[in-house]
N, C-alpha and C positions, 0 to 999 in steps of 0.2 A: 814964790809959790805959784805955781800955773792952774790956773781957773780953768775949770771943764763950765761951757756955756751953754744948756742944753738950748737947741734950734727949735724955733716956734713953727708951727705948722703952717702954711698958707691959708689963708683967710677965703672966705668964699669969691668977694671981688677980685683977690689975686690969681683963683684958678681962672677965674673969665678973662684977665689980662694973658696971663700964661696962655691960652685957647687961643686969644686974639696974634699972640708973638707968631704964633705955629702957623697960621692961618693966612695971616701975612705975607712968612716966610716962605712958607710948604706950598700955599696951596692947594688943590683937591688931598696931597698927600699927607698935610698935616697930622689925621687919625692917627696914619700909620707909624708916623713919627713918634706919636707921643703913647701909641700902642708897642714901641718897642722901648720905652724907657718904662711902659708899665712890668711889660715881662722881664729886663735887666733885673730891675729892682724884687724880681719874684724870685728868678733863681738864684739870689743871694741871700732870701730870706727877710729882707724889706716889707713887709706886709702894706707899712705904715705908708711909705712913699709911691707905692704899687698902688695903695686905693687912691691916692691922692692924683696921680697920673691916669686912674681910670676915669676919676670924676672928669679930665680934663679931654676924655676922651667921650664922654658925656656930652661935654658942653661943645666939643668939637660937631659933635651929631647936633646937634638944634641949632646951630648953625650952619652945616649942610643944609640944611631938614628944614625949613619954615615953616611954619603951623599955616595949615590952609583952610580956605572957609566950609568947605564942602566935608 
């Protein structure tokens, strides 16, 4: 009999790890990177993976982005 294993979501420290792969990898491009696996996942009707990939596009920005004193 073949088990359907429904996949767990990512965890909030693993979108930050995810951010940090991209970041590494990419670059200043990394957003855009993970901006285009947000929209993949959109025109396919992914909603689920789509917000998860935004968050990551999130966490991308505040790490561009440093909070400043002023």
């Amino acid at each position: 009999m073949t088990q359907i294993v429904t996949p767990t979501l990512p965890t909030d420290p693993e979108i930050h790890a995810m951010a940090g792969v991209l970041s590494r990898r990419y670059g200043a491009r990394a957003e855009e990177v993970a901006q285009h696996f947000m929209l993949e996942h959109k025109s396919v009707g992914d909603e689920t993976r789509a917000a998860l990939w935004s968050d990551v596009c999130d966490r991308l920005e505040q790490i561009a982005s440093p909070p400043t004193l002023s």
